[in-house]
N, C-alpha and C positions, 0 to 999 in steps of 0.2 A: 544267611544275611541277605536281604532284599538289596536289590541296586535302584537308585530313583534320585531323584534331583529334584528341588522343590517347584524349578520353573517348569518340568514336565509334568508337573499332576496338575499346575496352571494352566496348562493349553489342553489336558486331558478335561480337565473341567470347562470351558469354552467347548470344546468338541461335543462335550454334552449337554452344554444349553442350545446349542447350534442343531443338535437334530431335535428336539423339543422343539425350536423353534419352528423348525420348516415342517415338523410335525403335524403345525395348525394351520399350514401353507402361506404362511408369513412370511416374507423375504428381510433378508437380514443385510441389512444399508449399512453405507459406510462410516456412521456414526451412530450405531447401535454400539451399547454399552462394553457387550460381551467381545465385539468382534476388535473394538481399539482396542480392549485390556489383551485378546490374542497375538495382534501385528505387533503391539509393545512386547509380550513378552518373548514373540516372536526374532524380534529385534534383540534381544538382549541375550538368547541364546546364540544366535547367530554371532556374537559379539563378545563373549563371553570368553575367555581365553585366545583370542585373536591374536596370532606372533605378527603385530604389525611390523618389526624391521626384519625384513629381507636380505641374508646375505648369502652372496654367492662371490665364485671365485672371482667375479671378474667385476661385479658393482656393488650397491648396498642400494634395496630402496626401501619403504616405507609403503605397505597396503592395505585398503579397509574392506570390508567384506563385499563389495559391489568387485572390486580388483578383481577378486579370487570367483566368484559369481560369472563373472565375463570369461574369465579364461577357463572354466572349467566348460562352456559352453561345446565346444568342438566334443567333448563325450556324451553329450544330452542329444537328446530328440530334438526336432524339426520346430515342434511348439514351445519350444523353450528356450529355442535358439531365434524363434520370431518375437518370444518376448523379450530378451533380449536388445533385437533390431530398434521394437517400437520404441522402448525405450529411450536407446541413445538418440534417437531422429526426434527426442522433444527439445522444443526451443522453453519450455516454460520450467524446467529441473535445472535446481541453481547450481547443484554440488553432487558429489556421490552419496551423500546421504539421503536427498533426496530420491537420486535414481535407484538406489535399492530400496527405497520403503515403495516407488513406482514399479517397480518391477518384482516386490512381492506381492501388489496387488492383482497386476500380470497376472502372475503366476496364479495365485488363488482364482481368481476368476477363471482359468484358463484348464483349472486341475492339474497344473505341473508342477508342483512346487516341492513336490515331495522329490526334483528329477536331479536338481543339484546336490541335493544330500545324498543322494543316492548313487552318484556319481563318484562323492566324495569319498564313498564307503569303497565302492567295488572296484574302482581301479589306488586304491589307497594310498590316497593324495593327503589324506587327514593331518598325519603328521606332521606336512609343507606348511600348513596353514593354523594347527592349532596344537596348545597344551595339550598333555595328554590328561590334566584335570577337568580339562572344559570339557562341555558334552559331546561336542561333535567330536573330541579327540580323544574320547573314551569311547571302548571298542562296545560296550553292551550300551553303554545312556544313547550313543548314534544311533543303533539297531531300532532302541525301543522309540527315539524319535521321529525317527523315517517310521514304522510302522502309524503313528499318528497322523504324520502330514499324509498318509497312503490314506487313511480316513477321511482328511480332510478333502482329498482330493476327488472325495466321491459325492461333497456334497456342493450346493447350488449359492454361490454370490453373485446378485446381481446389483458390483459392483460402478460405480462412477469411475470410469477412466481418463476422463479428458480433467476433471478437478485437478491437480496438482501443483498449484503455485506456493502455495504454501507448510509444501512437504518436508522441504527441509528443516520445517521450525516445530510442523504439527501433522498427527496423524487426524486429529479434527477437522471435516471440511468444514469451509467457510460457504459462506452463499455466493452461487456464480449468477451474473446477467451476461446474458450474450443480446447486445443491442443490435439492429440497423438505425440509425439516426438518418435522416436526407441530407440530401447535399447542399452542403455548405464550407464557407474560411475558415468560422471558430464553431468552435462548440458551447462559447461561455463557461470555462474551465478553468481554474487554477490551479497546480497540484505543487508539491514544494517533495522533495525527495528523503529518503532515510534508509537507513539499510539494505538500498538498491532496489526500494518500489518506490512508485509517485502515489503518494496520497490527497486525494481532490481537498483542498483545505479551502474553497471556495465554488461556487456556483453559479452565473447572473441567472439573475431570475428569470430574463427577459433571454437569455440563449437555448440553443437550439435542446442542451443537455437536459435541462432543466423543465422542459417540455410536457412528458409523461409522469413525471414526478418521483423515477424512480433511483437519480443519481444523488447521494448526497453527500456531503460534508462529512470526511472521514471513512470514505470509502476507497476503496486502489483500483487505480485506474491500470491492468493488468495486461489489455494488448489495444492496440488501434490499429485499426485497417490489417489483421492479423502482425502484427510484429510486436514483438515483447518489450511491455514499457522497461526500461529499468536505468540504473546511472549511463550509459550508454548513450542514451535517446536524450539528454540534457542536450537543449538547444536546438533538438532535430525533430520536436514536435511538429510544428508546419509546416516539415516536408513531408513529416509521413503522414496527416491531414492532405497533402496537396497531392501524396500518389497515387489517388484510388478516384482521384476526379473524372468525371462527374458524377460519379457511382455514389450509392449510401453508402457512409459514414462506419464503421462496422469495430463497434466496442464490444471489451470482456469488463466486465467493472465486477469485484470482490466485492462484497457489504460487509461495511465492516461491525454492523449493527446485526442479529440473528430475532426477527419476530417470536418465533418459536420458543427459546429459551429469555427472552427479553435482555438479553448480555451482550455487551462489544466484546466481537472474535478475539481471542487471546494474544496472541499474535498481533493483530492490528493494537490494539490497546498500546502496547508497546509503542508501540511507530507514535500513537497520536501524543503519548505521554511527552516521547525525544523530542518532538514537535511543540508542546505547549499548547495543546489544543485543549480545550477544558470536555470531560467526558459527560459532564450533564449536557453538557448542548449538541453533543450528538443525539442522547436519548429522546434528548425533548424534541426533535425532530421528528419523531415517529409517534408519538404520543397523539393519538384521536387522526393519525393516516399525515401529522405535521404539517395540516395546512388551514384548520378553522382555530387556531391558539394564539391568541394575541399576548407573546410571552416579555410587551413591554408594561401592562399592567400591572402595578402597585411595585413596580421592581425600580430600586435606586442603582442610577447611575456614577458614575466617577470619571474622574478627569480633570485635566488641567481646565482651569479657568480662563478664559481667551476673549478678546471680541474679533468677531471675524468680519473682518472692515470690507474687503471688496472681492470682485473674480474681475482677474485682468485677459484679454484675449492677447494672447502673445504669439500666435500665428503657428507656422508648421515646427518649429525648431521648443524643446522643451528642455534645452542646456541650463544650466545656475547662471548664466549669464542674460537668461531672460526674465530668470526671477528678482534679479540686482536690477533689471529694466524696469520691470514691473514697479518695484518698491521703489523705483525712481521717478516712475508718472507720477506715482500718491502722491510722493513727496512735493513735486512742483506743479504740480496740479496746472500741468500746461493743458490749454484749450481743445487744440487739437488733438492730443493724447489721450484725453480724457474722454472720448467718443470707446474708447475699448477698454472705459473701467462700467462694470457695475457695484453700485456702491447698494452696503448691505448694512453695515455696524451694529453688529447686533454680538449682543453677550449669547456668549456659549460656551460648553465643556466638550474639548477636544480628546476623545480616546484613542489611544495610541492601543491597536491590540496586535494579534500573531500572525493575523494576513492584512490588515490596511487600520485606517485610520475612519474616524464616525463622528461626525461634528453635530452634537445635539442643541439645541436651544437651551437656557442655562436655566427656567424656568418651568417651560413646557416637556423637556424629555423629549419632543419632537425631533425626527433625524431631517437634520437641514444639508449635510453632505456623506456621502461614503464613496472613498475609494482604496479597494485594495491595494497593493505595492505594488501589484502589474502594470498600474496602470502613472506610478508615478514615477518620476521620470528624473527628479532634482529637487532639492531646495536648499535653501539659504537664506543669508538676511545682508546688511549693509551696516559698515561702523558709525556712519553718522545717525543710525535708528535700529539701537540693537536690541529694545523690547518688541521688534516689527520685524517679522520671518513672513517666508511662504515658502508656498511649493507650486512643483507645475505636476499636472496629469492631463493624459490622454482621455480624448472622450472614448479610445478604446485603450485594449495595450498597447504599451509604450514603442513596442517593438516596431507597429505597423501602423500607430498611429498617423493622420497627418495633420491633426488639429488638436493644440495646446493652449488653457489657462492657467492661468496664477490663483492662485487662492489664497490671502493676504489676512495675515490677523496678530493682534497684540496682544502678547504675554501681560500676565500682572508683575512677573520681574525679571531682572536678567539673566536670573537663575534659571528658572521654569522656560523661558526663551531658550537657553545653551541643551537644556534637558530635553528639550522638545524636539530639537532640530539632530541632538546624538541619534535619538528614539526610530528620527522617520527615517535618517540615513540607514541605522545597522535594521531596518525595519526593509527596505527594498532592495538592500545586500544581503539578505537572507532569500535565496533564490525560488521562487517562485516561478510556474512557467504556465504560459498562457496556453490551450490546446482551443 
């Protein structure tokens, strides 16, 4: 009776498109077909009867196969034990599953991968670590597996190593930019956070990012000035912008868009979904290089129906107590006051969307105001004029702004008024952060 396992005749067949491949002197990238469907199955042997609870006399703990990997290291060779090193010394591996699908590439790359099985075997540690149903911890399916990976380890990946931010979700890379931007305070960025990446959910046209034309809407903003974005860096964008002064600027930016296969990265997909980000207007970004497309064409708008009466200069302070100011010059339309209103009243539709607000002319579609939520800063309205809200925003972000407007306009009722004003509030409490 044959001894076999159906995931070894899996990676036995990979080993064999693999020398066909390099056959024709083709190199086999990290997102060829054969060699994900290998690391996967890879992974699953490795994983496969795994005695994750640990008990000994003295504690109990819990290990995943990266645990047992690291400790068996002190029996392995020197390249194995440096793959290892490079591993733990990444800032960009979020978890242990990350760092063991990093360091079977390591190891592939490197030809030693067959060095921890083989370790496991000869000084027989298998037991410590696995079922004896699993492969590794059956005496003949280990033997015939390590002979594989000993195959494997004679043929040529020239794999991406520095890729990995998104390992622990996918063995799929994504597309990397490594930028220098010049120096500069902002980069015209907005990114809003979700499962410990910032994703740029904004752009100014006119900032530094936006420049080359290769950053956009829906992409992760992955390290700046080499430090690793992630929930951490909330709040501490402008400092790590300000410690590399007056050096360029020095971004990783993910795409979360792939030319190649015309599909948002799977993984990303996800993020923009939690976000509310709508995924055709990522694609249509890219569509004819996303920048001769005039995509307000024959396209209807929505929104509340408004007239947008004035912009009040309300000087350096953008509190709800200068938007109650504001709505109180209209109101008394005192002489001297009235020097810091611009009067506008024009009917428009006010769209409230996932990163700011878009005030169109109610006729033409014409965009008569945009500003994102970074950039505002308060509103409110007043009881004696409660179909008459505003807001104040920064002519930059609010953070660092030093000069603030009112932007003044009338509901059609006091419904739409109370709706409007919930809308922008939970609309710039959703964090957003300016880079």
């Amino acid at each position: 009776m044959s001894v076999s396992d159906p995931l070894i005749k899996d990676i036995k067949g990979c080993v064999q498109q693999f020398l066909n491949i390099t056959a024709t002197n083709t190199n086999i990238s990290d997102n060829n077909f054969y060699f994900i469907f290998f690391a996967q199955t890879i992974e699953k042997i490795f994983n496969k009867g795994l005695i994750r609870q640990q008990n000994t006399k003295f504690f109990d703990r819990t290990i995943d196969v990266y645990s047992w990997m690291v400790s068996i290291a002190k029996d392995c060779h020197f390249t194995y034990k440096n793959c290892i090193d490079q591993v733990n010394n990444r800032t960009d591996v979020r978890n242990n599953c990350a760092r063991f699908r990093l360091l079977i590439k390591f190891c592939i790359f490197k030809k030693c991968l067959h060095e921890p099985v083989e370790a496991l075997i000869k000084h027989q540690y298998a037991h410590l670590f696995y079922l004896p149903s699993s492969i590794l911890g059956d005496e003949i399916l280990s033997e015939i597996f390590l002979s594989v990976l000993r195959q494997v380890s004679r043929i040529e990946f020239p794999l991406n190593l520095e890729n990995a931010s998104f390992l622990d979700l996918c063995w799929y890379l994504p597309e990397i930019l490594n930028l220098e931007l010049v120096p500069c305070k902002t980069l015209g960025l907005a990114v809003s956070f979700d499962e410990n990446r910032a994703v740029i959910v904004n752009v100014e046209p006119n900032g530094v990012a936006a420049e080359n034309g290769n950053i956009k809407i829906g992409d992760v903003l992955d390290q700046l000035n080499d430090v690793q974005i992630n929930n951490t860096s909330k709040g501490r964008l402008n400092l790590i912008m300000k410690s590399n002064k007056p050096k360029p600027v020095k971004v990783r930016i993910v795409k979360g868009y792939c030319k190649d296969s015309g599909q948002i990265y799977g993984p990303i997909q996800i993020l923009l979904k939690n976000l509310k980000i709508d995924l055709q207007s990522i694609t249509t970004q890219y569509e004819e290089n996303g920048n001769d497309i005039d995509t307000t064409k024959n396209k209807i708008f929505y929104g509340y129906q408004v007239k947008y009466m004035a912009k009040v200069d309300v000087g350096t302070l953008g509190n709800v107590k200068q938007v109650q100011k504001a709505l109180r010059i209209i109101m008394d339309k005192n002489q001297e006051d009235m020097q810091l209103v611009k009067r506008t009243d024009k009917l428009a539709l006010l769209e409230i969307g996932e990163i700011g607000l878009k005030i169109r002319g109610k006729d033409s579609a014409d965009l008569i105001l945009e500003h994102p939520y970074m950039k505002i800063s308060s509103c409110g309205n007043i009881p004696i004029l409660p179909k008459i809200f505003g807001y104040c925003a920064g002519e930059q972000t609010c953070d660092i702004a030093k000069q603030f407007f009112c932007y003044i306009f009338e509901a059609v009722s006091l419904e739409d008024a109370d709706l409007i004003l919930q809308s922008i509030g939970q609309g710039f409490h959703r964090t957003h952060y300016a880079v």
